[in-house]
N, CA, C and O atoms as a CHARMM CRD file, in Angstrom:
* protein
*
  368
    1    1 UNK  N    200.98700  10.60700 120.87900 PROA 1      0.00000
    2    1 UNK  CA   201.18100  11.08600 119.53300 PROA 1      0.00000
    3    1 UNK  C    200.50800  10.12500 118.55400 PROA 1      0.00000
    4    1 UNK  O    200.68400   8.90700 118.57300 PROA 1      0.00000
    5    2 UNK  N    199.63300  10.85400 117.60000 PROA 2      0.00000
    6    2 UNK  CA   199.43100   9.69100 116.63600 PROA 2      0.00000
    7    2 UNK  C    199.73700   9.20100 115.49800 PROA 2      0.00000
    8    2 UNK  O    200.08100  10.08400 114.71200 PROA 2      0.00000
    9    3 UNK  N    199.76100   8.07800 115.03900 PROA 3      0.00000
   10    3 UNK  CA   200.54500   7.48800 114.31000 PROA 3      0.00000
   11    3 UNK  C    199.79300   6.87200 112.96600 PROA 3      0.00000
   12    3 UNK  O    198.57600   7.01700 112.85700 PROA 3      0.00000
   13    4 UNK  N    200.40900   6.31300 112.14100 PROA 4      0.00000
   14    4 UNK  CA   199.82800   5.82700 111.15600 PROA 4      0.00000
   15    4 UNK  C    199.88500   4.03400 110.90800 PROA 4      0.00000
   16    4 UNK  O    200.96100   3.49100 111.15800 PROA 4      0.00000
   17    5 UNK  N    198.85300   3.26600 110.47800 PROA 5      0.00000
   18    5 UNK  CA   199.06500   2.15600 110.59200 PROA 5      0.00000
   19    5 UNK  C    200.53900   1.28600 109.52900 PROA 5      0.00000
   20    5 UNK  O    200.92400   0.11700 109.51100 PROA 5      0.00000
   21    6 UNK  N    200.95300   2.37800 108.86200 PROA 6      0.00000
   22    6 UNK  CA   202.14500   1.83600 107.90800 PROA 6      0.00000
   23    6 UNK  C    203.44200   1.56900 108.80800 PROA 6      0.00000
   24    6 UNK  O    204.32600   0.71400 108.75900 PROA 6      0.00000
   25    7 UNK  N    203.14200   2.84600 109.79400 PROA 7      0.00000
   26    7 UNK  CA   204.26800   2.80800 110.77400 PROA 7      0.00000
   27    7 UNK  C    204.28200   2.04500 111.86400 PROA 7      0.00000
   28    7 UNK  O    205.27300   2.22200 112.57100 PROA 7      0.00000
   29    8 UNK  N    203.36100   1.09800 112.31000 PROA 8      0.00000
   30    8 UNK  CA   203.08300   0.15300 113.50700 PROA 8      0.00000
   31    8 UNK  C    203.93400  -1.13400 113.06900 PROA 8      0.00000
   32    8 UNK  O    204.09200  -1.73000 112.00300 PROA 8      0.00000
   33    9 UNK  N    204.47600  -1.31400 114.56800 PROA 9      0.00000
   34    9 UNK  CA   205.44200  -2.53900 114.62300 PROA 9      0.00000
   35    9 UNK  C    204.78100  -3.29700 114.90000 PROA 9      0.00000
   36    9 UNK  O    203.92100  -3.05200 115.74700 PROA 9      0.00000
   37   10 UNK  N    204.91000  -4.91500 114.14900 PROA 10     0.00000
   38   10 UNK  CA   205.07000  -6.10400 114.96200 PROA 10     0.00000
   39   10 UNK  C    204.95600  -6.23500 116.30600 PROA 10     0.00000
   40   10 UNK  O    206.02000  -6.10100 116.91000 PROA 10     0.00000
   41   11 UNK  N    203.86100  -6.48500 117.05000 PROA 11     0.00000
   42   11 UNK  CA   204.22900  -6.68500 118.62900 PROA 11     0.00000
   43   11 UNK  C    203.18700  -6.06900 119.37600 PROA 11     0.00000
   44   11 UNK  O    202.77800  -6.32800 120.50800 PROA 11     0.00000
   45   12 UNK  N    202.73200  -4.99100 118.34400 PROA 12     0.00000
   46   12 UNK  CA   202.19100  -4.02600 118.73900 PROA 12     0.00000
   47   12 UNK  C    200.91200  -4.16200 119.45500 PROA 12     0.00000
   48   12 UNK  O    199.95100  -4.63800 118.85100 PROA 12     0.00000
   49   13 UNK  N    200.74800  -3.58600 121.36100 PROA 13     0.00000
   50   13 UNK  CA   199.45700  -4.07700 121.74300 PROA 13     0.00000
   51   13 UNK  C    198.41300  -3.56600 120.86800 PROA 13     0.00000
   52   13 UNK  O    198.58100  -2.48500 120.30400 PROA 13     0.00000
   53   14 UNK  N    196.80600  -4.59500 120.61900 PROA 14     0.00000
   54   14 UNK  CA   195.61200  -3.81800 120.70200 PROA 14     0.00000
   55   14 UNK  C    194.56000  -4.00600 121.34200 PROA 14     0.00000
   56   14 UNK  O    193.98400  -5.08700 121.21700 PROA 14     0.00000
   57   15 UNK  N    194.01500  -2.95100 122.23300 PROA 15     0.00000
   58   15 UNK  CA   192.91100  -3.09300 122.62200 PROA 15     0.00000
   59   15 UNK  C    191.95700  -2.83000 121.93300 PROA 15     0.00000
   60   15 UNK  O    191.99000  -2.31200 120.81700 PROA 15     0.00000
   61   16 UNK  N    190.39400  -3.38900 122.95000 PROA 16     0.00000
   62   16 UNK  CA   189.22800  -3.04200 123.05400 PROA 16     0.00000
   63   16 UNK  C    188.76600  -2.50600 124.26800 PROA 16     0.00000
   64   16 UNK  O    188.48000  -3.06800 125.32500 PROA 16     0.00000
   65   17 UNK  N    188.72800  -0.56300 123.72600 PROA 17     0.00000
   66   17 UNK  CA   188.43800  -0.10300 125.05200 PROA 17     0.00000
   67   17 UNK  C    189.84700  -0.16300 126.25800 PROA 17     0.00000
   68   17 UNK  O    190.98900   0.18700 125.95700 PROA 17     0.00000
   69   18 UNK  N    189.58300  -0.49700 127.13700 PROA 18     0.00000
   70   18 UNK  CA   191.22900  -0.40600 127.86000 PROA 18     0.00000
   71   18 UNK  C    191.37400  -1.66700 128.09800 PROA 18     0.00000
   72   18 UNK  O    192.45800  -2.00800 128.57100 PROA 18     0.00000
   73   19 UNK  N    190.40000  -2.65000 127.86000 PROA 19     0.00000
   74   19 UNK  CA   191.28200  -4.24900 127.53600 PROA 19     0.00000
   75   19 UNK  C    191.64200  -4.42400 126.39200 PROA 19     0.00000
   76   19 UNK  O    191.05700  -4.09900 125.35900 PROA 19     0.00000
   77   20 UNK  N    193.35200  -5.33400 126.62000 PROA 20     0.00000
   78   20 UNK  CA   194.14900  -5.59500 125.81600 PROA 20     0.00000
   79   20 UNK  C    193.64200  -6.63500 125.36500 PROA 20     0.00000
   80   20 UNK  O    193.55700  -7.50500 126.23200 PROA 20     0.00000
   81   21 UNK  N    193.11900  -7.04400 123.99900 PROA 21     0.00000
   82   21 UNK  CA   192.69800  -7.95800 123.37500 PROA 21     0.00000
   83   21 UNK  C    193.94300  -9.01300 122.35200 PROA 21     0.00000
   84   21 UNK  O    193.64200 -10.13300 121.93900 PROA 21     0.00000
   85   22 UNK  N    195.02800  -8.48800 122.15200 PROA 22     0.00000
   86   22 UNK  CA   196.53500  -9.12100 121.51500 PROA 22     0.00000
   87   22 UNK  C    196.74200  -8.34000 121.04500 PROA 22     0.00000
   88   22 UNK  O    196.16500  -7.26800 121.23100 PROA 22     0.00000
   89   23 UNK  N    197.81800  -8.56500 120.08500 PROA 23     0.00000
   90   23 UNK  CA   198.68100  -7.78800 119.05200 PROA 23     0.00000
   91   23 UNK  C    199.00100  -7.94900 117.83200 PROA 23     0.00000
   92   23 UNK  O    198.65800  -8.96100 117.22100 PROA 23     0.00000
   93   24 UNK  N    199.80400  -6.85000 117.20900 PROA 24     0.00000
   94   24 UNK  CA   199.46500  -6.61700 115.64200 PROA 24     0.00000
   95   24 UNK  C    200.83300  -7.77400 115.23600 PROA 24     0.00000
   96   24 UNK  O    201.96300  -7.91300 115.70400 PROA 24     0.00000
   97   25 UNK  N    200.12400  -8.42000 114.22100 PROA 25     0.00000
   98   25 UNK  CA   201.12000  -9.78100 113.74300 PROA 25     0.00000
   99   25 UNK  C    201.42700  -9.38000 112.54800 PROA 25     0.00000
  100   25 UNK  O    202.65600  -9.33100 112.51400 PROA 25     0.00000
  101   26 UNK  N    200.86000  -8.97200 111.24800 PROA 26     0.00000
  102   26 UNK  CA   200.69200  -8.42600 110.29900 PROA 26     0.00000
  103   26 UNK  C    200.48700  -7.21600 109.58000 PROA 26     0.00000
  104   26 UNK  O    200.68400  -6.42600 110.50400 PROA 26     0.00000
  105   27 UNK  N    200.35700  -6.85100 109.07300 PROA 27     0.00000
  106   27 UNK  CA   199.82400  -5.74400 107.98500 PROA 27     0.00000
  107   27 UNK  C    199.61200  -6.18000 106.48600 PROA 27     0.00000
  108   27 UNK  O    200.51900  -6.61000 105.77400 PROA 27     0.00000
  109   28 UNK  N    198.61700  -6.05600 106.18900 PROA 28     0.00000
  110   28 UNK  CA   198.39100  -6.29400 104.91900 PROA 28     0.00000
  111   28 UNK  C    197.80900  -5.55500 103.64600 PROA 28     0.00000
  112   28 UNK  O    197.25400  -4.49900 103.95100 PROA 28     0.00000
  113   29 UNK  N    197.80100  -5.75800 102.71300 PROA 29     0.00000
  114   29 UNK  CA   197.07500  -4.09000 101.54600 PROA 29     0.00000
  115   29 UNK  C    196.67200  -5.29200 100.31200 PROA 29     0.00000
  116   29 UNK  O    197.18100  -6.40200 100.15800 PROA 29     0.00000
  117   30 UNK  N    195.82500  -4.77900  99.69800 PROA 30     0.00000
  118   30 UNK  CA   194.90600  -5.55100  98.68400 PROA 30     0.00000
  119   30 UNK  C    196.00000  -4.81000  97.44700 PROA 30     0.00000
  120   30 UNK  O    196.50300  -3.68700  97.41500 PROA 30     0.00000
  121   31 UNK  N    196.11800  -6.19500  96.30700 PROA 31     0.00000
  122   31 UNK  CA   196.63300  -6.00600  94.99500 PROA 31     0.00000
  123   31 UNK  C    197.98700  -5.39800  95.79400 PROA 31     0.00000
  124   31 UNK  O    198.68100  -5.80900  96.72400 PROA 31     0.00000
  125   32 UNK  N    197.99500  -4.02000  94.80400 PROA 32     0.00000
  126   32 UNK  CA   199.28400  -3.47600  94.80100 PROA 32     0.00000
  127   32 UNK  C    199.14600  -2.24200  95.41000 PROA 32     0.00000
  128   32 UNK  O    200.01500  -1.42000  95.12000 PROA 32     0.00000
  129   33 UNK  N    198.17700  -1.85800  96.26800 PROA 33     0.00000
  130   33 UNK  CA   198.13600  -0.63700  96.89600 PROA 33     0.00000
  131   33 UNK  C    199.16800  -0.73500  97.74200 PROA 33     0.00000
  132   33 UNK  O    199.73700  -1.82100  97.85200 PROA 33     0.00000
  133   34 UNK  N    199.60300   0.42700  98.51400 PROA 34     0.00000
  134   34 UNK  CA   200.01900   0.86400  99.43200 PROA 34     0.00000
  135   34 UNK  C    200.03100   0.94100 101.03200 PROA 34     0.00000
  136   34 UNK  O    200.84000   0.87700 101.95700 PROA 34     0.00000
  137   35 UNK  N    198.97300   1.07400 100.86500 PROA 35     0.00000
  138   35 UNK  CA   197.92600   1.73700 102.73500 PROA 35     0.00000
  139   35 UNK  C    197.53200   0.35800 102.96200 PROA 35     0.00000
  140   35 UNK  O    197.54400  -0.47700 102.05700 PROA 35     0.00000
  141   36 UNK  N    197.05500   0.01200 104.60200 PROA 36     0.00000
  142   36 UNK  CA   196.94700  -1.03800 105.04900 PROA 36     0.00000
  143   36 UNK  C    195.61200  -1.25600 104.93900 PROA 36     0.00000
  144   36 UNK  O    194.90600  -0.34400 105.37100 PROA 36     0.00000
  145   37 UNK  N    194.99200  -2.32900 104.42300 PROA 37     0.00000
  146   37 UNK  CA   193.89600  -2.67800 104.83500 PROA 37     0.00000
  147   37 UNK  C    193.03400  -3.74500 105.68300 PROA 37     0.00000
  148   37 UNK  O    191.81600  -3.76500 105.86500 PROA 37     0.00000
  149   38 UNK  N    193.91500  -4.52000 106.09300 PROA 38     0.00000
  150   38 UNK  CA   194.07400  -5.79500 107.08100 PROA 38     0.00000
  151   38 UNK  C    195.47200  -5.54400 107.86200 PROA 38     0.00000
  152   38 UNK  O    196.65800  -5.52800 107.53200 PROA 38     0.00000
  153   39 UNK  N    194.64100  -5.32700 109.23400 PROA 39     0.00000
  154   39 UNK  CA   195.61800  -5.48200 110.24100 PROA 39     0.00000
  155   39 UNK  C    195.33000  -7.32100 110.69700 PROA 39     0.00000
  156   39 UNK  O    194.15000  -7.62100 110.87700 PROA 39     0.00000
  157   40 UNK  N    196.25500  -8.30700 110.84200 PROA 40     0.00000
  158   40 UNK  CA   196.13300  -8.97700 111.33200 PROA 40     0.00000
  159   40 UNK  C    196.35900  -9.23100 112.96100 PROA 40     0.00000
  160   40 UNK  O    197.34500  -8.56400 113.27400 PROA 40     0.00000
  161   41 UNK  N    195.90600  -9.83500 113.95700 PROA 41     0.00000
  162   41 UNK  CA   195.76600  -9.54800 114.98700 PROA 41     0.00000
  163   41 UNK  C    195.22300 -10.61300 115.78500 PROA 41     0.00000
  164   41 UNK  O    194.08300 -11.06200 115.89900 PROA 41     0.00000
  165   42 UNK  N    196.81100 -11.03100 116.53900 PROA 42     0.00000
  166   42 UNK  CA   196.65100 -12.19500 117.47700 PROA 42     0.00000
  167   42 UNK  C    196.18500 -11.93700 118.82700 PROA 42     0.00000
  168   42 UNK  O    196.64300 -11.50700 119.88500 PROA 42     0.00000
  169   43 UNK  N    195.10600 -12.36800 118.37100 PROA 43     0.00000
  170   43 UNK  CA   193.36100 -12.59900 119.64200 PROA 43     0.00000
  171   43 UNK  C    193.76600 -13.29700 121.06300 PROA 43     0.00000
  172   43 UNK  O    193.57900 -14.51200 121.00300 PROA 43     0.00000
  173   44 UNK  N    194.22100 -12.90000 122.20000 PROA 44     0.00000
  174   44 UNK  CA   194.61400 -13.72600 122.74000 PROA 44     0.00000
  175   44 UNK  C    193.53200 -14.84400 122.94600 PROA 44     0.00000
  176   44 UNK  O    193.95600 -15.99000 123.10100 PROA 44     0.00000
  177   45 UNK  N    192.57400 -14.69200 122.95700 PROA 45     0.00000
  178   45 UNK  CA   191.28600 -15.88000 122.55800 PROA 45     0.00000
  179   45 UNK  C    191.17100 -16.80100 121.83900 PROA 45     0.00000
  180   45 UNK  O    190.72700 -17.93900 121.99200 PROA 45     0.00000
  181   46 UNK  N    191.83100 -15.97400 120.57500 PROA 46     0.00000
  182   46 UNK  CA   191.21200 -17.24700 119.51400 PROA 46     0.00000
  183   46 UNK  C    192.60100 -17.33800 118.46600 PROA 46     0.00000
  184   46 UNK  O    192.67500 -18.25400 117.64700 PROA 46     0.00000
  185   47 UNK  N    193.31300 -16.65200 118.54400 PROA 47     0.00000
  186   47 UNK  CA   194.69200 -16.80600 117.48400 PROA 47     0.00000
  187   47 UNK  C    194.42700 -15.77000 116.32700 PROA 47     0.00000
  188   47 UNK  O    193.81200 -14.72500 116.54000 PROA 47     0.00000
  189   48 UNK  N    194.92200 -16.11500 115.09700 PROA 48     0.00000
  190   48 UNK  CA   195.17100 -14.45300 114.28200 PROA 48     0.00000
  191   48 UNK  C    193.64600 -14.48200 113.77200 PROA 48     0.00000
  192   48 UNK  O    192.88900 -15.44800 113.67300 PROA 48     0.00000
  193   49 UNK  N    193.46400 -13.34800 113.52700 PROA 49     0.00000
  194   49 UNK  CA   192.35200 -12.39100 113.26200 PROA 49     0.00000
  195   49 UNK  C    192.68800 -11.50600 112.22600 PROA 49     0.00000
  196   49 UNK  O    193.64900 -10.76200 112.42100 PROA 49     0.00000
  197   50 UNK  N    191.91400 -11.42600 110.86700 PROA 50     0.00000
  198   50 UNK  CA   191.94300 -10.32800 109.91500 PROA 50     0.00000
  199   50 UNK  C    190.46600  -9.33500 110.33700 PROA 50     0.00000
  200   50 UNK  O    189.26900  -9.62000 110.29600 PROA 50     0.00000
  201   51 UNK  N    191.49500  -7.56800 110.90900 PROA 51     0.00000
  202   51 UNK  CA   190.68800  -6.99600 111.36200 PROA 51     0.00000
  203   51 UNK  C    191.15100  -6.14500 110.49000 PROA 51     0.00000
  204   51 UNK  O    192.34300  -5.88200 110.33400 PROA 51     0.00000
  205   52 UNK  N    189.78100  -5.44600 109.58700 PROA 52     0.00000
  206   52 UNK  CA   189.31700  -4.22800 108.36100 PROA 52     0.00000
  207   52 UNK  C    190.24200  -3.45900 109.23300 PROA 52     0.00000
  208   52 UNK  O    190.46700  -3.51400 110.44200 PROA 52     0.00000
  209   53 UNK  N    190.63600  -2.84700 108.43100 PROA 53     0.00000
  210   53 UNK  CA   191.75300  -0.85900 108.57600 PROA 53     0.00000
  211   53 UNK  C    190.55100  -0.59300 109.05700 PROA 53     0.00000
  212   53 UNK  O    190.53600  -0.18600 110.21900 PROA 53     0.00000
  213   54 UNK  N    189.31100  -0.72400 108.38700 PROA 54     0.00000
  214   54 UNK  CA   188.17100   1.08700 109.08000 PROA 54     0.00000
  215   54 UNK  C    188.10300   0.72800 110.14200 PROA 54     0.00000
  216   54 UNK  O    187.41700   1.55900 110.73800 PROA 54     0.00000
  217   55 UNK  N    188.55000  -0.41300 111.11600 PROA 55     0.00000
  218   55 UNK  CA   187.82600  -0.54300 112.67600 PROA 55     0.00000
  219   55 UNK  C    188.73100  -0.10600 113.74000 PROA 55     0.00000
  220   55 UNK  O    188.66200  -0.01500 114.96600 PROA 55     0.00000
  221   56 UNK  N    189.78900   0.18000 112.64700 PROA 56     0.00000
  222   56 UNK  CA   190.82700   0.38000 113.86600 PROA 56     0.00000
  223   56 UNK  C    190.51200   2.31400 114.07400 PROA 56     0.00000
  224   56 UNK  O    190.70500   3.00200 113.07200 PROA 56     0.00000
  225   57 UNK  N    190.03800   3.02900 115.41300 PROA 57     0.00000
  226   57 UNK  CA   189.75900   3.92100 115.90400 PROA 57     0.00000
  227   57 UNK  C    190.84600   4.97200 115.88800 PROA 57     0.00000
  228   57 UNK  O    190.79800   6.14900 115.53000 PROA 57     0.00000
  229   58 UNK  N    192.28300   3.91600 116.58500 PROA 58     0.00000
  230   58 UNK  CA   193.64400   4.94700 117.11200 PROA 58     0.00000
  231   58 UNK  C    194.71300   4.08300 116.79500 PROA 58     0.00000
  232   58 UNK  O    194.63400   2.88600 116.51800 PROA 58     0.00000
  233   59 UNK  N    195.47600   4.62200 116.84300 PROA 59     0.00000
  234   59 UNK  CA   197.01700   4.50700 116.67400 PROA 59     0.00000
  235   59 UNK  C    198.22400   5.38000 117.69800 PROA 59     0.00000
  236   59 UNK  O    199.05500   6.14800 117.21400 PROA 59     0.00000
  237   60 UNK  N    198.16700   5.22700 118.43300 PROA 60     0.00000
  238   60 UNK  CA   199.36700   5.81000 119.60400 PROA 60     0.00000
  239   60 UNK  C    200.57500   5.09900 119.97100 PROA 60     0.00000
  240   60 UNK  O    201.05300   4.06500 119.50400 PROA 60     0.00000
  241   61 UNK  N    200.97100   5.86000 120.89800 PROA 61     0.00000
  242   61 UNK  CA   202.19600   5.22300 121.79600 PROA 61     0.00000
  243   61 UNK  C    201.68900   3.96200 122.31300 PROA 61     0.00000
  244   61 UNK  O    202.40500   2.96100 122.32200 PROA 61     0.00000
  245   62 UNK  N    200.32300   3.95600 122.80600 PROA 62     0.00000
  246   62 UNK  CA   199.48400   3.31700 123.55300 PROA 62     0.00000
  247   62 UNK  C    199.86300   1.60300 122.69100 PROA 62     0.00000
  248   62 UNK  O    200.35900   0.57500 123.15500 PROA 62     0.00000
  249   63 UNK  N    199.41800   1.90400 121.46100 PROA 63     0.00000
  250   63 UNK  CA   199.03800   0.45600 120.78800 PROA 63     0.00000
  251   63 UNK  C    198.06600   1.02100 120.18400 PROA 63     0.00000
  252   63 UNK  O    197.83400   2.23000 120.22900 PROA 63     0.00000
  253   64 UNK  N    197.37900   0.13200 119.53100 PROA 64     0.00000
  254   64 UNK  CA   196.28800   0.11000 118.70600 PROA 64     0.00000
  255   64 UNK  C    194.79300   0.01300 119.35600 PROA 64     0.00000
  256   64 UNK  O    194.47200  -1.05800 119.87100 PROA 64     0.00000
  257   65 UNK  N    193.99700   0.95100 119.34700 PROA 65     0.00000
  258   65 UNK  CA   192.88700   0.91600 119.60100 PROA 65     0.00000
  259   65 UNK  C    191.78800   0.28200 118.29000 PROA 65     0.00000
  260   65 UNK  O    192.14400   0.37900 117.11500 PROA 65     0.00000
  261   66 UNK  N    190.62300  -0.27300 118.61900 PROA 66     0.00000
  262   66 UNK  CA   189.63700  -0.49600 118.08500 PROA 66     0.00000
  263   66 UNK  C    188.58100   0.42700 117.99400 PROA 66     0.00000
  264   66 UNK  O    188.57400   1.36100 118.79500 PROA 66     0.00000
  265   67 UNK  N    187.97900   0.35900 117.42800 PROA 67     0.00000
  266   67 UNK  CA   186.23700   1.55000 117.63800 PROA 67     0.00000
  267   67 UNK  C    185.50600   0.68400 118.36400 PROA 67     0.00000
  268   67 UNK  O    184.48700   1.29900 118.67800 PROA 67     0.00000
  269   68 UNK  N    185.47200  -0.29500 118.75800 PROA 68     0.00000
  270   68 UNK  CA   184.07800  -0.98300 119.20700 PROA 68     0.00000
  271   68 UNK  C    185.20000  -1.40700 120.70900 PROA 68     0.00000
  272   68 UNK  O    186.17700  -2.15600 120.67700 PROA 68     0.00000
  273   69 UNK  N    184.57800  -0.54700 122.08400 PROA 69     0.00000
  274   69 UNK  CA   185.04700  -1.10300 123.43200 PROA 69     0.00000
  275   69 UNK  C    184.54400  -2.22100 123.27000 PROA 69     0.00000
  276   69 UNK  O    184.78600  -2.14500 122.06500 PROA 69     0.00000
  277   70 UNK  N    183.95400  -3.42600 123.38100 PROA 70     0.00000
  278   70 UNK  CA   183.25600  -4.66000 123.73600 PROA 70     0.00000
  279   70 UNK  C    183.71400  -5.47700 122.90200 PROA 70     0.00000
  280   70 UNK  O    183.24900  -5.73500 121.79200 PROA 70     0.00000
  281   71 UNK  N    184.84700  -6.00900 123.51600 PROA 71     0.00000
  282   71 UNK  CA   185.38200  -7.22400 122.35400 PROA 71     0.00000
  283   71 UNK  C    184.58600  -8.36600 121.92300 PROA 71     0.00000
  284   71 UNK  O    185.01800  -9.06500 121.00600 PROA 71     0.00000
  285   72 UNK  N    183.26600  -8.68800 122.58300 PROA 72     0.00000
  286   72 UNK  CA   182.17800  -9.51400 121.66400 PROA 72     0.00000
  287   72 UNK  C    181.76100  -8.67600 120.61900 PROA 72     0.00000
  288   72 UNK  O    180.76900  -9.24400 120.16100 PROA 72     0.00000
  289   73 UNK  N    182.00300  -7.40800 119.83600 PROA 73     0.00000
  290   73 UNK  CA   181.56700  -7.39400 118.94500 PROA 73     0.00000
  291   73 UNK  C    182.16200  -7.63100 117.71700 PROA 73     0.00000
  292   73 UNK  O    181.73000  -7.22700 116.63700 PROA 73     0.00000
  293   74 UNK  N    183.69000  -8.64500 117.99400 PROA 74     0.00000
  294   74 UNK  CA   184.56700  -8.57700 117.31800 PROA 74     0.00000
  295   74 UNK  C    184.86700 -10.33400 116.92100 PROA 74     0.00000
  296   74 UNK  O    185.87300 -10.85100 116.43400 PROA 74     0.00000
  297   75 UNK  N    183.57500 -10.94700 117.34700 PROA 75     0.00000
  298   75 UNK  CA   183.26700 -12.05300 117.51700 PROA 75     0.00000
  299   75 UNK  C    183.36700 -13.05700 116.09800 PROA 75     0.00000
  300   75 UNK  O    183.67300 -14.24800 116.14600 PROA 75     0.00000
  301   76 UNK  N    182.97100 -12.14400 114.57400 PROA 76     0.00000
  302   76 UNK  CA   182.65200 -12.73200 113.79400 PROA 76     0.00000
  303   76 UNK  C    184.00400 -12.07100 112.87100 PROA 76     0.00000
  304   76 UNK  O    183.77300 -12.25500 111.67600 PROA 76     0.00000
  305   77 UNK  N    184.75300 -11.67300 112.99400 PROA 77     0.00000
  306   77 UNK  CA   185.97500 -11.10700 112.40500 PROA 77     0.00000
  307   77 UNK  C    186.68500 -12.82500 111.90300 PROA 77     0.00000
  308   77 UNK  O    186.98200 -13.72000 112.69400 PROA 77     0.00000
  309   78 UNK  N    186.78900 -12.86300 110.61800 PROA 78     0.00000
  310   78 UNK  CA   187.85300 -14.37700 109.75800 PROA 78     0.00000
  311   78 UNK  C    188.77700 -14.67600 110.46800 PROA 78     0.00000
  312   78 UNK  O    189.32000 -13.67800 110.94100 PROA 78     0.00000
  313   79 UNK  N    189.40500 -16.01800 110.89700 PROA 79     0.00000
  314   79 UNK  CA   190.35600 -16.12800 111.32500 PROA 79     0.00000
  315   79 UNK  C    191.46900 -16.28900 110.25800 PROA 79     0.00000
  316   79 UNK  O    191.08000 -17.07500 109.39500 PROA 79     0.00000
  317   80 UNK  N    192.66300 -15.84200 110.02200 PROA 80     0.00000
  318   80 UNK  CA   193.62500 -15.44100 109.25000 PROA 80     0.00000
  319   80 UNK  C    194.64000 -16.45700 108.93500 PROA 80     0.00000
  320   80 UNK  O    195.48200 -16.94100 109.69100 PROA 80     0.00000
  321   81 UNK  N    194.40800 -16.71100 107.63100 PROA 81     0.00000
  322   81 UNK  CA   195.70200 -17.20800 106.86100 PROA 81     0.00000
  323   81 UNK  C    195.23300 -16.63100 105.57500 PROA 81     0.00000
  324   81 UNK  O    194.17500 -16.21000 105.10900 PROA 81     0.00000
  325   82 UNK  N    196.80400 -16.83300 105.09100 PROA 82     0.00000
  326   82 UNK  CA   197.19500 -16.01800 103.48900 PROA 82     0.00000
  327   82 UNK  C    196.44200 -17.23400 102.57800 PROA 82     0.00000
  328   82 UNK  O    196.39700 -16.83000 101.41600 PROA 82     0.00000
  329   83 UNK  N    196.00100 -18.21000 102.66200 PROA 83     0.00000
  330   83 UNK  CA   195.26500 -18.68300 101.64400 PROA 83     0.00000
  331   83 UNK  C    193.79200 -18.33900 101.45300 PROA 83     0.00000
  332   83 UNK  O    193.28800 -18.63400 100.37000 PROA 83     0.00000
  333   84 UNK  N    192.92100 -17.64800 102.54600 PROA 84     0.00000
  334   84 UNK  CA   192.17500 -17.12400 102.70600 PROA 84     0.00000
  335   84 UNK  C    191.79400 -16.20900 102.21100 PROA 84     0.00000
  336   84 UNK  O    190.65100 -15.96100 101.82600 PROA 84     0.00000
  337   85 UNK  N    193.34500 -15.18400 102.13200 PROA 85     0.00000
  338   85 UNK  CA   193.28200 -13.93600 101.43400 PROA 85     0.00000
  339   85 UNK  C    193.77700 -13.99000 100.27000 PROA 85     0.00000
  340   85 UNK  O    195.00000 -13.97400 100.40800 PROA 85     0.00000
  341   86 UNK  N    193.47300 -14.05100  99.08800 PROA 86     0.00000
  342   86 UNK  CA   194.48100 -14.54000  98.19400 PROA 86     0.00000
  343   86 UNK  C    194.66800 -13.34300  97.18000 PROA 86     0.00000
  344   86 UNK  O    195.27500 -13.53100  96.12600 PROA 86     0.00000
  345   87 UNK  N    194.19600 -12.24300  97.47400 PROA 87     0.00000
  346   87 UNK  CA   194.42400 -11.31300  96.86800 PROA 87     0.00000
  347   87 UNK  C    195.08000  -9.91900  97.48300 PROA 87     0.00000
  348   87 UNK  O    195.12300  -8.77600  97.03000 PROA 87     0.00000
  349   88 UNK  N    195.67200 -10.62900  98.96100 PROA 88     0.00000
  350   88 UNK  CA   196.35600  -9.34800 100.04800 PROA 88     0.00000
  351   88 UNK  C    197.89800  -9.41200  99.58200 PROA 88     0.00000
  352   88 UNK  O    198.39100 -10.21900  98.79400 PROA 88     0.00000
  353   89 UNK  N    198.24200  -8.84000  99.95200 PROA 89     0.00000
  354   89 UNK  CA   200.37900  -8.71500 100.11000 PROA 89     0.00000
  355   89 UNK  C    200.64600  -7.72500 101.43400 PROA 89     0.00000
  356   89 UNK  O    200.33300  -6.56800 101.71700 PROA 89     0.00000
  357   90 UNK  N    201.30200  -8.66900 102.01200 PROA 90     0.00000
  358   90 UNK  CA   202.10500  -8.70300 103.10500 PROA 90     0.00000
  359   90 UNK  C    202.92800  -6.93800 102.68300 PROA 90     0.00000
  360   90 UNK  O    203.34600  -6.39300 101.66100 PROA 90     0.00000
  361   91 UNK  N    202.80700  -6.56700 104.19200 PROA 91     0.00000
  362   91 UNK  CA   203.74800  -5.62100 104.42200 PROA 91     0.00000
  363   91 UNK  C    204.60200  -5.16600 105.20200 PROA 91     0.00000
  364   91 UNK  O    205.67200  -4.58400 105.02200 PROA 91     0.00000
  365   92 UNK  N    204.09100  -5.45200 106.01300 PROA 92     0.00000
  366   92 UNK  CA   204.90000  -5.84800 107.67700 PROA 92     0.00000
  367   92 UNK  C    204.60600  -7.42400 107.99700 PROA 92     0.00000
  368   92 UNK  O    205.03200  -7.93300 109.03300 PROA 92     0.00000
């Protein structure tokens, strides 16, 4: 069933393709919007990751999918802290 990223828990796996690359740590939305636009996302590689809303493909039971199978293309994605972002607000 699919889902929406407002409604994704904490915990939540995501892959690339059918490898599990970590999980959703965050949610975040610019100013005072609403809708998510930074999923944050602990890399089991490299630690949290601010990954753009447009990259995320799916949303299921599954976990969170990416659009790009090949997790090297996910190579140059910011690594995440809130001083970084200084214009996001936390939502999950």
């Amino acid at each position: 069933m699919a889902r929406t990223l407002e409604t994704l828990d904490l915990g939540t796996p995501v892959f690339c393709g059918e490898k599990r690359v970590g999980d959703v740590r965050g949610l975040y939305a610019e100013g005072t919007a609403r809708s998510v636009e930074w999923v944050v996302v602990g890399w089991v590689s490299r630690g949290d990751v601010a990954v753009p809303a447009i990259e995320i493909g799916s949303v299921d039971d599954r976990g969170v999918t990416l659009i790009q199978s090949d997790p090297r293309e996910y190579e140059s994605l910011p690594a995440f802290n809130e001083e970084r972002f200084p214009t996001v607000r936390k939502l999950a």
